[in-house]
N, CA, C and O atoms as a MOPAC input file, in Angstrom:
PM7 MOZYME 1SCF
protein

 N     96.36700 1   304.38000 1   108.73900 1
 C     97.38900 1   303.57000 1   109.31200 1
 C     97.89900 1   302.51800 1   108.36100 1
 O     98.99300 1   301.96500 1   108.47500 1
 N     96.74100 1   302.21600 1   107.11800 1
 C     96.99600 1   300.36100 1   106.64800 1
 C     98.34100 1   301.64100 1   105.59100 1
 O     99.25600 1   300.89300 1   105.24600 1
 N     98.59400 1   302.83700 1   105.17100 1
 C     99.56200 1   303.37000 1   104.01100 1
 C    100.90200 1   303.09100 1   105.27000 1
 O    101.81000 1   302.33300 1   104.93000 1
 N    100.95300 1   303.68200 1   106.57600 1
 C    102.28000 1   303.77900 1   107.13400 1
 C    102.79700 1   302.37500 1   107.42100 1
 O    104.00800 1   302.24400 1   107.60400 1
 N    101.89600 1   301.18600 1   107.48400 1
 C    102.82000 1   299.97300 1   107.63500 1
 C    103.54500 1   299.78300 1   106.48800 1
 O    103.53100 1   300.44000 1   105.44700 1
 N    104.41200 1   298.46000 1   106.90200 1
 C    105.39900 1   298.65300 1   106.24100 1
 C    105.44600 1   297.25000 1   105.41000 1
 O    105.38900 1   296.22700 1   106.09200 1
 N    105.55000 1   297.11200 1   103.94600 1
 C    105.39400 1   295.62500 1   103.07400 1
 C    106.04600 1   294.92700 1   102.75300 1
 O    106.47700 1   295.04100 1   101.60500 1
 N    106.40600 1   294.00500 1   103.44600 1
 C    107.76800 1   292.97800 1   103.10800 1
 C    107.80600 1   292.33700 1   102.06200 1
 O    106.63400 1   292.01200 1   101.87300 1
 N    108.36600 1   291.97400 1   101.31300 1
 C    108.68800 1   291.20300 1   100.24800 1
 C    110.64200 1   290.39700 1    99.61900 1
 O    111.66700 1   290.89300 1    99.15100 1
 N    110.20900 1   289.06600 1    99.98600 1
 C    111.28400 1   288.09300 1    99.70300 1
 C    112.14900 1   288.24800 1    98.30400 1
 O    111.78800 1   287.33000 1    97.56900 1
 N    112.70000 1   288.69300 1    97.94800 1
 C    113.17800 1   288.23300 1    96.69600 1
 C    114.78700 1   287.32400 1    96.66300 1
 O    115.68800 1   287.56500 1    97.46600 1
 N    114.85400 1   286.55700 1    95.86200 1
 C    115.96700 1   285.87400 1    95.62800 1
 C    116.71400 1   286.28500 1    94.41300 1
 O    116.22300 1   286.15100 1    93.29200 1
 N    117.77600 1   286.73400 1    94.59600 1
 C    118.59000 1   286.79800 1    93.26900 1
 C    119.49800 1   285.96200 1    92.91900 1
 O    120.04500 1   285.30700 1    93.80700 1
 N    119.86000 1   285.78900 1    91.61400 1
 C    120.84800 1   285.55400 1    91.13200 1
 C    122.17900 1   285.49200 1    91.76100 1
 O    122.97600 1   284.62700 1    92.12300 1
 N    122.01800 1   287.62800 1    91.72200 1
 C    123.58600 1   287.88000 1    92.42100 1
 C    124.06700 1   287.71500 1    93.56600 1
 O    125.22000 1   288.04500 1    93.84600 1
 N    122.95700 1   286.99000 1    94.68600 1
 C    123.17400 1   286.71100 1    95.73300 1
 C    123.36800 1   285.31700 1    96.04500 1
 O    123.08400 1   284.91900 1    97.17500 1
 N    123.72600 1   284.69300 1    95.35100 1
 C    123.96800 1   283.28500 1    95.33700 1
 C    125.31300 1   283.30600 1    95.16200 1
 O    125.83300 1   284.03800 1    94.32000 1
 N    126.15600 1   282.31400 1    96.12700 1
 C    127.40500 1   282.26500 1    95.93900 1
 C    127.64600 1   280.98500 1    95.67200 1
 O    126.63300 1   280.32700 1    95.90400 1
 N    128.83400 1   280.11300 1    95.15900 1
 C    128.89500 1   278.45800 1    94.70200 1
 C    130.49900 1   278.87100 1    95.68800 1
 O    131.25300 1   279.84300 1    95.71100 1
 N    130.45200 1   277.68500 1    96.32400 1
 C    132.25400 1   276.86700 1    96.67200 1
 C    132.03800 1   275.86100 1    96.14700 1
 O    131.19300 1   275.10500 1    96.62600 1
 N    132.53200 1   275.63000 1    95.33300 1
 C    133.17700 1   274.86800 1    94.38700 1
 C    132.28300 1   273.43100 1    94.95900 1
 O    132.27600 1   272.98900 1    96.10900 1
 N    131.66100 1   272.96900 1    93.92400 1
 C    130.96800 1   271.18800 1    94.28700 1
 C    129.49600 1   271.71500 1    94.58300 1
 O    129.23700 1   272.90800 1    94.74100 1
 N    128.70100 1   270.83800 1    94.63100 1
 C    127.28000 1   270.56200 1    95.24800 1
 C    126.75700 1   271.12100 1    96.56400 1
 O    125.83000 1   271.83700 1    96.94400 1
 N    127.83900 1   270.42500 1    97.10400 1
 C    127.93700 1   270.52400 1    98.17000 1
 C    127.88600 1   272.00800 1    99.34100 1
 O    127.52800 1   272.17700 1   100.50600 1
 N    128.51100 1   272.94600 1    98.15500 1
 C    129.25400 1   273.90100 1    98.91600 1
 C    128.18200 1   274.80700 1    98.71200 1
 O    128.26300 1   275.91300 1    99.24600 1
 N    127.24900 1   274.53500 1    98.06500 1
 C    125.78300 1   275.74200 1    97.94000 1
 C    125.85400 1   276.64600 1    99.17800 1
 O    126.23600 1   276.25400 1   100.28100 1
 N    125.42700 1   277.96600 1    98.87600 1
 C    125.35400 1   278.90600 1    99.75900 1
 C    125.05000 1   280.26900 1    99.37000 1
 O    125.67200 1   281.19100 1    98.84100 1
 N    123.52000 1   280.02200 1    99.95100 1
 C    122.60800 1   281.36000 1    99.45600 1
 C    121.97900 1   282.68000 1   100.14800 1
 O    121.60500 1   282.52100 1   101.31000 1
 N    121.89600 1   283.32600 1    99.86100 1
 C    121.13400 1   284.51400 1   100.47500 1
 C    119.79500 1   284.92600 1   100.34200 1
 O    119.20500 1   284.17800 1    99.56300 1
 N    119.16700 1   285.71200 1   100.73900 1
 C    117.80200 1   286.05500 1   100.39300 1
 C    117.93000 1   287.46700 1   100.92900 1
 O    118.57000 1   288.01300 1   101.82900 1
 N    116.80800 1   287.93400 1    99.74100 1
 C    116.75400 1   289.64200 1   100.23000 1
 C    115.77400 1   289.92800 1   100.74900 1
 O    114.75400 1   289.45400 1   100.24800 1
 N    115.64900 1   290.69200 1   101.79400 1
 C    114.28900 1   291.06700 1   102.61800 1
 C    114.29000 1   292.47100 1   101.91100 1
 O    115.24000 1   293.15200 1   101.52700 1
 N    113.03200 1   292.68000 1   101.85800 1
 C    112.74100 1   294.59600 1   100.86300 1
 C    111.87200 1   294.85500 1   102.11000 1
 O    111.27200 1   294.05700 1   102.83000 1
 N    111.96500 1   296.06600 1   102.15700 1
 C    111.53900 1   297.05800 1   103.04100 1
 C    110.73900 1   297.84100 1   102.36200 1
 O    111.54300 1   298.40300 1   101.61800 1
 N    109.49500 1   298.34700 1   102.05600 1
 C    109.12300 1   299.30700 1   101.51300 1
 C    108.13800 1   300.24500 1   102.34900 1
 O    107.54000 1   299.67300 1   103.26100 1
 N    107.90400 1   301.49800 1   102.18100 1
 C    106.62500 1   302.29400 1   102.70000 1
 C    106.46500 1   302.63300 1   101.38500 1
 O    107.23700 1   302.67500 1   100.42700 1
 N    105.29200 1   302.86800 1   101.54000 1
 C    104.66900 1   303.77200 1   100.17800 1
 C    105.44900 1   305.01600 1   100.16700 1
 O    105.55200 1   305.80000 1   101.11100 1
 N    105.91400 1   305.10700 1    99.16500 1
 C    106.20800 1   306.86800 1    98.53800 1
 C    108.09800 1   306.51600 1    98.56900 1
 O    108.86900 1   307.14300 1    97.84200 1
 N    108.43800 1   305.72000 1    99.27900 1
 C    109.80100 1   305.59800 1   100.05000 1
 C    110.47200 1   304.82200 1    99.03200 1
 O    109.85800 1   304.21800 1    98.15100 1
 N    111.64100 1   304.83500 1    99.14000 1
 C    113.27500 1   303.85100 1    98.38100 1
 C    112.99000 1   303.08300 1    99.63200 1
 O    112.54000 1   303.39500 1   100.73400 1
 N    113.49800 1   301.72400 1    98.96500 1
 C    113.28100 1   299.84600 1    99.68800 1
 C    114.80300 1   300.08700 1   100.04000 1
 O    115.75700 1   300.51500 1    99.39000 1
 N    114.61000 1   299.55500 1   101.57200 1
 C    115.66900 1   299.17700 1   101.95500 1
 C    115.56600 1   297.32700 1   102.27800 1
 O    114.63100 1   296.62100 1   102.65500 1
 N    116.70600 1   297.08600 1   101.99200 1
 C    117.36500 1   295.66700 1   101.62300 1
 C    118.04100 1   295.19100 1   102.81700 1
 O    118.74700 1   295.97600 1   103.45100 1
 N    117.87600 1   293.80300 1   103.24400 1
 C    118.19000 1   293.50100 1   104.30000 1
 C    118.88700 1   292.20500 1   103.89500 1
 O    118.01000 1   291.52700 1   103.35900 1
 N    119.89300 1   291.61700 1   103.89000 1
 C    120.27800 1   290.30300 1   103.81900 1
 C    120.22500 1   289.20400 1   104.59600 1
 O    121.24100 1   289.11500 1   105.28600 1
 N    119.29400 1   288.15100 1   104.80000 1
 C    119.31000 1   287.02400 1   105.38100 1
 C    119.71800 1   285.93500 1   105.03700 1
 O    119.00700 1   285.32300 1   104.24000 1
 N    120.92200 1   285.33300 1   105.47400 1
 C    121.49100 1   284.66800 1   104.96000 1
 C    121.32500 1   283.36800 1   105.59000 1
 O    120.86100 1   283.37800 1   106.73000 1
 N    121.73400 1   281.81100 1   104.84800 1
 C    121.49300 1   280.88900 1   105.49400 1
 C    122.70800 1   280.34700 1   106.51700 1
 O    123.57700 1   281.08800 1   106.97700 1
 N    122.58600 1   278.75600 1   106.81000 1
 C    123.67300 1   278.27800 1   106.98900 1
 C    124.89000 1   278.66700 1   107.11200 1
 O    124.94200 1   279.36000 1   106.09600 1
 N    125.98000 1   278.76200 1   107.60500 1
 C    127.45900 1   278.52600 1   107.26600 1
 C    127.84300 1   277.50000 1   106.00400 1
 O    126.90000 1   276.86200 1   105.53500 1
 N    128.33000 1   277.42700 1   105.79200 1
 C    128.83000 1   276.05300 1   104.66600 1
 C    129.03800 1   274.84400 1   105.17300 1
 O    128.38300 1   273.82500 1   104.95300 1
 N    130.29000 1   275.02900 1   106.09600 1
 C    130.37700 1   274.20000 1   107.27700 1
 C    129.33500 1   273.40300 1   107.92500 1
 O    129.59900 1   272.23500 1   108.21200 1
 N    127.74700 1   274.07600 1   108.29200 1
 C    127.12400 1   273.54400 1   108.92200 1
 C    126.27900 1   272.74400 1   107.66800 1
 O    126.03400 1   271.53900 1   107.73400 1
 N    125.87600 1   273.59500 1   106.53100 1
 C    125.55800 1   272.95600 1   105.27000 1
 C    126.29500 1   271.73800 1   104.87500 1
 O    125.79400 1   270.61800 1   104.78000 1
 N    127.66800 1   272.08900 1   104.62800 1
 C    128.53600 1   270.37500 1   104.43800 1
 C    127.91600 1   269.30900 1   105.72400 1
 O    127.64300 1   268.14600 1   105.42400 1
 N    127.74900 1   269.73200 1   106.95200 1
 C    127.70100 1   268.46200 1   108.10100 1
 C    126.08100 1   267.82500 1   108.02100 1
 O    125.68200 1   266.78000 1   108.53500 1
 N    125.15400 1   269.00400 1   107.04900 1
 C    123.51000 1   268.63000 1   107.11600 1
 C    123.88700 1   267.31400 1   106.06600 1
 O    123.69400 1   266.10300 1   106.16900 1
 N    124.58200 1   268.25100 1   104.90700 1
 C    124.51800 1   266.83200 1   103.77500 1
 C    125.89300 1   265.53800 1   104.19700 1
 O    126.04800 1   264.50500 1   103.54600 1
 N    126.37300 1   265.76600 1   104.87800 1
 C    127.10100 1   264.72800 1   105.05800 1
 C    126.49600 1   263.73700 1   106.02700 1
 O    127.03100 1   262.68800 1   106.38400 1
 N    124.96800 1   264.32800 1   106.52200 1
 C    124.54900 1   263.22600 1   107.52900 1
 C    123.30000 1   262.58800 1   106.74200 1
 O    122.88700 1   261.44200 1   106.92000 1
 N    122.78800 1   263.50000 1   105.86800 1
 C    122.01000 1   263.19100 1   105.34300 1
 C    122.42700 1   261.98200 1   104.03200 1
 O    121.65300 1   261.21600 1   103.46000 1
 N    123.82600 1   262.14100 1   103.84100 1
 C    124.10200 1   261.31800 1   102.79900 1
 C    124.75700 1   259.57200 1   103.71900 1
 O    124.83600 1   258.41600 1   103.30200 1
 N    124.98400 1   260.00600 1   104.62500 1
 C    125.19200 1   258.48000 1   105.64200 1
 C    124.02600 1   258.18400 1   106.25700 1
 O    124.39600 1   257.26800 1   106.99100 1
 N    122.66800 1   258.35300 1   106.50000 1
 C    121.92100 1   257.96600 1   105.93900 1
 C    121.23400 1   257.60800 1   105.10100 1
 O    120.07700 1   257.27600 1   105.35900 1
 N    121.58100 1   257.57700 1   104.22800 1
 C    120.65900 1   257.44100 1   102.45800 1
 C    121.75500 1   255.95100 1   102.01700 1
 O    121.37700 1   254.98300 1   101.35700 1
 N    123.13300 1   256.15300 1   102.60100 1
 C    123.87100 1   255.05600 1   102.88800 1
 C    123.50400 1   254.47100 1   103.70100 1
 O    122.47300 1   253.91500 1   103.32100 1
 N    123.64700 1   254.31500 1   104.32500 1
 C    122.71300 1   253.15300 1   105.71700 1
 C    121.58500 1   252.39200 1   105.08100 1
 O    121.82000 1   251.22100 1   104.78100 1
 N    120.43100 1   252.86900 1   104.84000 1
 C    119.47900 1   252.78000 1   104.07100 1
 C    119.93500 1   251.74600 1   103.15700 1
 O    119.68600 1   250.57400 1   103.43700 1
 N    120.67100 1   252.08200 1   101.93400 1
 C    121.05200 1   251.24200 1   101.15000 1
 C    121.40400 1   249.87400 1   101.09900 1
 O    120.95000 1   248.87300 1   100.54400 1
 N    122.57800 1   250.20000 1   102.02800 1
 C    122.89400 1   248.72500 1   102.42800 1
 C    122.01600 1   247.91200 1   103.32700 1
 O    122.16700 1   246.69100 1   103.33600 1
 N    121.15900 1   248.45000 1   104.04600 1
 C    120.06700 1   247.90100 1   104.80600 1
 C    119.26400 1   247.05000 1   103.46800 1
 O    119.01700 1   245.84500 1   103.41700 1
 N    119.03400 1   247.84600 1   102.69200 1
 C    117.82400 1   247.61900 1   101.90700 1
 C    119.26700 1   246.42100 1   100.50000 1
 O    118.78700 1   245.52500 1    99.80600 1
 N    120.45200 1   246.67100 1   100.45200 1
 C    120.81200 1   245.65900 1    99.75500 1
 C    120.84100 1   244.60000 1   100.33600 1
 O    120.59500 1   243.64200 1    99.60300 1
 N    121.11600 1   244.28400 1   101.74000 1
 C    121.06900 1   243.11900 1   102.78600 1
 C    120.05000 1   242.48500 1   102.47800 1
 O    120.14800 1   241.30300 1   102.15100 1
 N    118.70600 1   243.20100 1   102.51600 1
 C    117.46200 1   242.12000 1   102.08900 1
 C    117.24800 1   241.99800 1   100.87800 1
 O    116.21500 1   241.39900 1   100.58100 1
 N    117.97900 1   242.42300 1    99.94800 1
 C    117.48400 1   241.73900 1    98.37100 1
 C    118.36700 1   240.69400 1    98.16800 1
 O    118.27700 1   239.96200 1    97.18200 1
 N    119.26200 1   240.55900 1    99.07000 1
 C    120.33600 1   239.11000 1    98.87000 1
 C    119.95900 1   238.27000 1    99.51500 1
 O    120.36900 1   237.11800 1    99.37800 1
 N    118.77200 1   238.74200 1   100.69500 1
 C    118.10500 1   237.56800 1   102.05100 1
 C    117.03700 1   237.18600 1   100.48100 1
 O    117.44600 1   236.24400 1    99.80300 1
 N    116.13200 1   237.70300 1   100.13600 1
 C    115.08900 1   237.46200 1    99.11500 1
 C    115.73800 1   236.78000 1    98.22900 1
 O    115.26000 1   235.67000 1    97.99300 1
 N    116.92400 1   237.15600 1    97.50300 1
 C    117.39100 1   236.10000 1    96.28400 1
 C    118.06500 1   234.68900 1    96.73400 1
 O    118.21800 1   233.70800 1    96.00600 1
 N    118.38400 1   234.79700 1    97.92300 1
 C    118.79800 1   233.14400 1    98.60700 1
 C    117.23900 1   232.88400 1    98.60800 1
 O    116.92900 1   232.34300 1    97.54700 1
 N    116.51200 1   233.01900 1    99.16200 1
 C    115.34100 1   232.01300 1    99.95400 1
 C    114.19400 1   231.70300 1    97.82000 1
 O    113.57200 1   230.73000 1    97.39200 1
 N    114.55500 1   233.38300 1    97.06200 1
 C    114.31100 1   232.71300 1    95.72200 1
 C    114.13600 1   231.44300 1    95.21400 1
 O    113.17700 1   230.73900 1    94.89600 1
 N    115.98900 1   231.30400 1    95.23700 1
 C    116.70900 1   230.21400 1    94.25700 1
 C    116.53000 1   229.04300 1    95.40200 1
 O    116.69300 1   227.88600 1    95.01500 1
 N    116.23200 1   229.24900 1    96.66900 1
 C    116.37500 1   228.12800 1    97.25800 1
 C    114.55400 1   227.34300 1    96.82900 1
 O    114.48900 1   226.14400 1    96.55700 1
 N    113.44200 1   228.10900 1    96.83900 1
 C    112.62800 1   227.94800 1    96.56000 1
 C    112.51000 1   227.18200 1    95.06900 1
 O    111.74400 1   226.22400 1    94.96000 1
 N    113.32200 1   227.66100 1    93.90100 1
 C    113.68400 1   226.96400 1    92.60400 1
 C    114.20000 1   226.23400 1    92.81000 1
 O    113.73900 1   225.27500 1    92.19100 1
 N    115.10500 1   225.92800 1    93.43600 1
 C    115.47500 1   224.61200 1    93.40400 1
 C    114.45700 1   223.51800 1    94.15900 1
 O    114.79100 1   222.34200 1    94.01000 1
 N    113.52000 1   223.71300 1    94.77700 1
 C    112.89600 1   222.88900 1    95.27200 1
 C    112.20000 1   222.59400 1    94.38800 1
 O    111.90800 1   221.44800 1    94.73300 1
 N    111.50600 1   222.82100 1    93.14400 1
 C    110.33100 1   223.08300 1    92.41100 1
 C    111.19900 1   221.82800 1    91.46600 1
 O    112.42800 1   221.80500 1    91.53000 1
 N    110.74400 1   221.21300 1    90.94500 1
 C    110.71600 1   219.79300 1    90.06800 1
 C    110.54200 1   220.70000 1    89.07200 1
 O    109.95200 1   221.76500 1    89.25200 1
 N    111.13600 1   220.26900 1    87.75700 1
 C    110.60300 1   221.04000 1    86.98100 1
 C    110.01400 1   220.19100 1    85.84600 1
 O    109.70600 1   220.84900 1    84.85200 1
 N    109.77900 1   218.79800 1    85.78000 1
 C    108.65500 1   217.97600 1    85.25100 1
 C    107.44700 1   217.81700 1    85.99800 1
 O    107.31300 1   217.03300 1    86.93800 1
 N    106.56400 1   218.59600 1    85.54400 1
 C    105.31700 1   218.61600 1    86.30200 1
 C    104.34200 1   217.37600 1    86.41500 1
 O    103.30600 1   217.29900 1    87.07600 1
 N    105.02700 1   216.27200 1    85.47600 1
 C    104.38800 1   215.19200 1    85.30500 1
 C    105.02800 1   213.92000 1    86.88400 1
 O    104.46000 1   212.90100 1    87.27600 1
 N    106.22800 1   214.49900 1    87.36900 1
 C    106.75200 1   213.83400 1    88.79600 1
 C    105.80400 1   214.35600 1    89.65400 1
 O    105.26200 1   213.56800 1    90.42900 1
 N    105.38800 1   215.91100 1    89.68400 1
 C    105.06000 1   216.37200 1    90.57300 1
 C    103.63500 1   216.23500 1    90.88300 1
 O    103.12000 1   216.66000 1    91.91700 1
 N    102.91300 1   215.51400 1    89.77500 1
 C    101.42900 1   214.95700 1    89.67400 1
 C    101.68300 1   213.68400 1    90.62000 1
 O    101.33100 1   213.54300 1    91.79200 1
 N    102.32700 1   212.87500 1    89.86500 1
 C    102.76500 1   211.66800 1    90.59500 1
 C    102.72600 1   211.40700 1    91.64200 1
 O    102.03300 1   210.47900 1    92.06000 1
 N    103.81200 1   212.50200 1    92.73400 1
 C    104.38900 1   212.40900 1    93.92200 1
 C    103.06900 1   212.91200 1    94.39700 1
 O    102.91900 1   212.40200 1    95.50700 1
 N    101.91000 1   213.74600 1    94.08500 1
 C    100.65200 1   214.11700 1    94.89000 1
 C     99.51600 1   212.62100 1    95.27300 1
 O     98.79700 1   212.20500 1    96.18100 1
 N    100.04100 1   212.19200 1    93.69300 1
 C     98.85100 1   210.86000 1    94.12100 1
 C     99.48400 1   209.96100 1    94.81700 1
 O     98.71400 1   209.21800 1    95.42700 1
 N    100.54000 1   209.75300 1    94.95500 1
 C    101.43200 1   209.00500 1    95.80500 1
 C    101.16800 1   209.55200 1    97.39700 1
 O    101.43000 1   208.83800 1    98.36500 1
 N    100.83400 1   210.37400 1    97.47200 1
 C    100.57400 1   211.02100 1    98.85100 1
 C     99.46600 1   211.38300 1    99.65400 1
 O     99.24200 1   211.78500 1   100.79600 1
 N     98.56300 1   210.94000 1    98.10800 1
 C     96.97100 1   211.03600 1    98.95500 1
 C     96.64100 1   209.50700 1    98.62000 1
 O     95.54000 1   209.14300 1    99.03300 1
 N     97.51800 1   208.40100 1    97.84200 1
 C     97.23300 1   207.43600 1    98.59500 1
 C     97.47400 1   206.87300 1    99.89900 1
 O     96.67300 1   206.14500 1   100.48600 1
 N     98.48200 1   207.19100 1   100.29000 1
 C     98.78000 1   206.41400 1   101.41800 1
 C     98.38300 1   207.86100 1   102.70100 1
 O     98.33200 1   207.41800 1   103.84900 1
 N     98.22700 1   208.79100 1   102.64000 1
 C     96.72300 1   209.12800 1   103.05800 1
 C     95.41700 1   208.25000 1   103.51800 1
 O     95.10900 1   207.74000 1   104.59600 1
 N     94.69700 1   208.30200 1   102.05900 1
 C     93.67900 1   207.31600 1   102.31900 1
 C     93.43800 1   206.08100 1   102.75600 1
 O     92.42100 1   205.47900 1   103.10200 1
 N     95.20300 1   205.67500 1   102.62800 1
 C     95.60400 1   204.06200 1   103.44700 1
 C     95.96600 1   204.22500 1   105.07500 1
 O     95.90300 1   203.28300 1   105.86500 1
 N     96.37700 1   205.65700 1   105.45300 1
 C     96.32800 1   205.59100 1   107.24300 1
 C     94.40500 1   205.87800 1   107.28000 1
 O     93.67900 1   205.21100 1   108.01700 1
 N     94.04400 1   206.62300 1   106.64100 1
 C     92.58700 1   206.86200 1   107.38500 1
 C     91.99300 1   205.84100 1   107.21800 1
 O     91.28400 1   205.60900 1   108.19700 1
 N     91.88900 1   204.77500 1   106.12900 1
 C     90.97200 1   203.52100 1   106.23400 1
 C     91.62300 1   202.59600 1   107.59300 1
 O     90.85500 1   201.86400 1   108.21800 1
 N     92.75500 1   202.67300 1   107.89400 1
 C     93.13600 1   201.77700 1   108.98200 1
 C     92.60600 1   202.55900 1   110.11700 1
 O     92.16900 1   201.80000 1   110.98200 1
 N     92.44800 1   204.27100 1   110.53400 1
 C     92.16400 1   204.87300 1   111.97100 1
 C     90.96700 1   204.41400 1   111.87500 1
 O     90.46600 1   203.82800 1   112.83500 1
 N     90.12900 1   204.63400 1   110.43600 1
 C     88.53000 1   204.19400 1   110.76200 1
 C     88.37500 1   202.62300 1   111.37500 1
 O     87.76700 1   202.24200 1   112.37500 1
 N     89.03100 1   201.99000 1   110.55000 1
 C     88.91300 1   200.35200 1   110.87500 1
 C     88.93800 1   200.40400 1   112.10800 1
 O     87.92100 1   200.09100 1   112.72600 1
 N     90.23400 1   200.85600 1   112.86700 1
 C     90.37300 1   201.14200 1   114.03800 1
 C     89.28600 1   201.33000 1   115.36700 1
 O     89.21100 1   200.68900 1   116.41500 1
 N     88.60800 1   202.30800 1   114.93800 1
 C     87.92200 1   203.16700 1   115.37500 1
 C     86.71000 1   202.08900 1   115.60600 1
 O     86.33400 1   201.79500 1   116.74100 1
 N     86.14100 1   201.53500 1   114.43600 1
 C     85.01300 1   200.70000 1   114.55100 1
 C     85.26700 1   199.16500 1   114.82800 1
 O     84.35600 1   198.41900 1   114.47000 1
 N     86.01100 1   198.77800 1   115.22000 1
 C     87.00300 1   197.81200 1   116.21600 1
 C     86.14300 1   198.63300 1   117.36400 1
 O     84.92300 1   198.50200 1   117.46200 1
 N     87.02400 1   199.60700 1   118.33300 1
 C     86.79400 1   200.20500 1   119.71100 1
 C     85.32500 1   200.18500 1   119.52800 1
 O     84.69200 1   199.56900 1   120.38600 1
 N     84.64800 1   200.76200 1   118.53900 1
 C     82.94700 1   201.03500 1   118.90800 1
 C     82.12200 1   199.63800 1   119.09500 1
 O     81.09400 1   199.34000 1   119.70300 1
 N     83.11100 1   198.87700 1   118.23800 1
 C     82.09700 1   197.27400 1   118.49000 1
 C     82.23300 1   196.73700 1   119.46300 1
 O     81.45600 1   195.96500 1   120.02500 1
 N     83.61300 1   197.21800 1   119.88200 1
 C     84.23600 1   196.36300 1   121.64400 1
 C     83.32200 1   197.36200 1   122.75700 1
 O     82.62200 1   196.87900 1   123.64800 1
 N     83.41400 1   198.19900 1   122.61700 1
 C     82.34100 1   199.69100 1   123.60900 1
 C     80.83900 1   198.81900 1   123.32000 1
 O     80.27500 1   198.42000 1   124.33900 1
 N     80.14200 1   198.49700 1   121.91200 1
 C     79.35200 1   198.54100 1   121.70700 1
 C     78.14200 1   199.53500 1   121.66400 1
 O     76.95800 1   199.39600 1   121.97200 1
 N     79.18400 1   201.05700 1   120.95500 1
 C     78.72800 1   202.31800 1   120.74900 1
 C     79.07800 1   202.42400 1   119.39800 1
 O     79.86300 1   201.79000 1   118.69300 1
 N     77.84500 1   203.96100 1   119.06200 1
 C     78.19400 1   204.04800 1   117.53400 1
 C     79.57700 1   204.71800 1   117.24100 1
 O     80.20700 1   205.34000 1   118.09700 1
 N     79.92100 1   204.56400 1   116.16500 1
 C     80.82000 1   205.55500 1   115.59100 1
 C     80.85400 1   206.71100 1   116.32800 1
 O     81.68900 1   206.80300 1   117.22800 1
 N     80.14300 1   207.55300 1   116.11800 1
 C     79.89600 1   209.11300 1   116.29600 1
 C     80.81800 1   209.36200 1   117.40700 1
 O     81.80300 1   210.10000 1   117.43800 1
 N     80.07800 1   208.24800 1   118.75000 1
 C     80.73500 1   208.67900 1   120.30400 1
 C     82.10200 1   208.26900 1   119.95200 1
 O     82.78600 1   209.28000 1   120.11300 1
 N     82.76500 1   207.41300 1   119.59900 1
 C     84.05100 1   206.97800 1   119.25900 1
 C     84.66300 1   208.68100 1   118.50700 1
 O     85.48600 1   209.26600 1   119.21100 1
 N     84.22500 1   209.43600 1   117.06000 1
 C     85.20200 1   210.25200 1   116.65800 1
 C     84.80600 1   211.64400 1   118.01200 1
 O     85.50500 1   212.65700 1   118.02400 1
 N     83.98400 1   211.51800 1   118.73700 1
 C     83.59000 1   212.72800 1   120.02200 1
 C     84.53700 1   212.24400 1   121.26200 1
 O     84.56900 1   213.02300 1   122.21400 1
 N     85.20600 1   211.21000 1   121.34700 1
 C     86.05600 1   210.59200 1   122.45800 1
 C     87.34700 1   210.59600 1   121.94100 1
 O     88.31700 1   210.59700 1   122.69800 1
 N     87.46900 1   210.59800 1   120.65700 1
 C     88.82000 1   211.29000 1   120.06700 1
 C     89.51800 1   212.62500 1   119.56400 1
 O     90.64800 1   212.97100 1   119.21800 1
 N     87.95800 1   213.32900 1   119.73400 1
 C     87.98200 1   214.91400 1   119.13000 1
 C     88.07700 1   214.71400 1   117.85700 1
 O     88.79300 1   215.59500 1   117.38200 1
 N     87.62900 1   213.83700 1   116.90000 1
 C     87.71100 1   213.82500 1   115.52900 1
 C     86.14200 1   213.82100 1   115.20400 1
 O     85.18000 1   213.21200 1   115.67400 1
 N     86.37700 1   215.12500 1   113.81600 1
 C     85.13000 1   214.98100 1   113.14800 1
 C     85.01000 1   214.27800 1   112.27600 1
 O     85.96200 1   213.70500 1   111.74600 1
 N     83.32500 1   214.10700 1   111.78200 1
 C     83.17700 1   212.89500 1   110.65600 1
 C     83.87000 1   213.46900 1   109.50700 1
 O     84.61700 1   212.82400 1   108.77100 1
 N     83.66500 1   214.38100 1   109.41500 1
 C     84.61200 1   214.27000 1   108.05600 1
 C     85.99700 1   214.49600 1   107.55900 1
 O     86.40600 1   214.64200 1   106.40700 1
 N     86.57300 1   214.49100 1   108.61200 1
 C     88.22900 1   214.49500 1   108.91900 1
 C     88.54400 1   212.77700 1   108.43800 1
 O     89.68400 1   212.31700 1   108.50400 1

């Protein structure tokens, strides 16, 4: 039985390829072979697409790939604003920008010496320690 089946085989040619004119207009065939052992192959043509329907695959496929694009150019112009807006914030003497830090953890350390002062004011008027004072404010000691 395995000699009377019958063995398919794909081939693509050359001469079965047709061009309309452009990229676009591709349009191919494929040969189905027929063979039995001992026998002449008979040839079957399977052909693809229309052109028509080929032009409407790549014409959707190419307004998407557009879409895309401009999607994806929209955010490299959102990224290069928020960039340059970021450079411009940046000092570019690093010796201001030392400055303006110690300038900012002094007067820092000038509100927390006044909350502590504060703080141990209320504990002397309570006549409690510290501790219950930063646990009645939700502050830890080392905040």
């Amino acid at each position: 039985m395995a000699g009377a089946q019958m063995k398919q085989e794909v081939i693509h040619d050359s001469a079965l390829k047709t061009r309309k004119g452009g990229e676009n207009g591709t349009r191919m065939a494929s040969a189905l072979v027929l063979k039995r052992p001992g026998q002449q192959s008979t040839t079957k043509l399977a052909q693809s697409p229309s052109v028509s329907e080929a032009d409407q695959l790549e014409a959707k496929r190419t307004a998407n790939l557009e879409n895309k694009i401009a999607t994806l150019d929209a955010q490299i112009k959102e990224v290069q604003a928020k960039l340059e807006d970021a450079t411009d914030k940046l000092n570019s003497d690093p010796n201001q920008t030392v400055n303006h830090h110690i300038k900012l953890l002094r007067e820092y350390n000038d509100i927390r010496d006044i909350g502590t002062s504060l703080m141990g004011i209320l504990a002397n008027n309570r006549q409690v320690q510290m501790k219950r004072i930063y646990e009645d404010f939700h502050v830890d000691e080392k905040d």
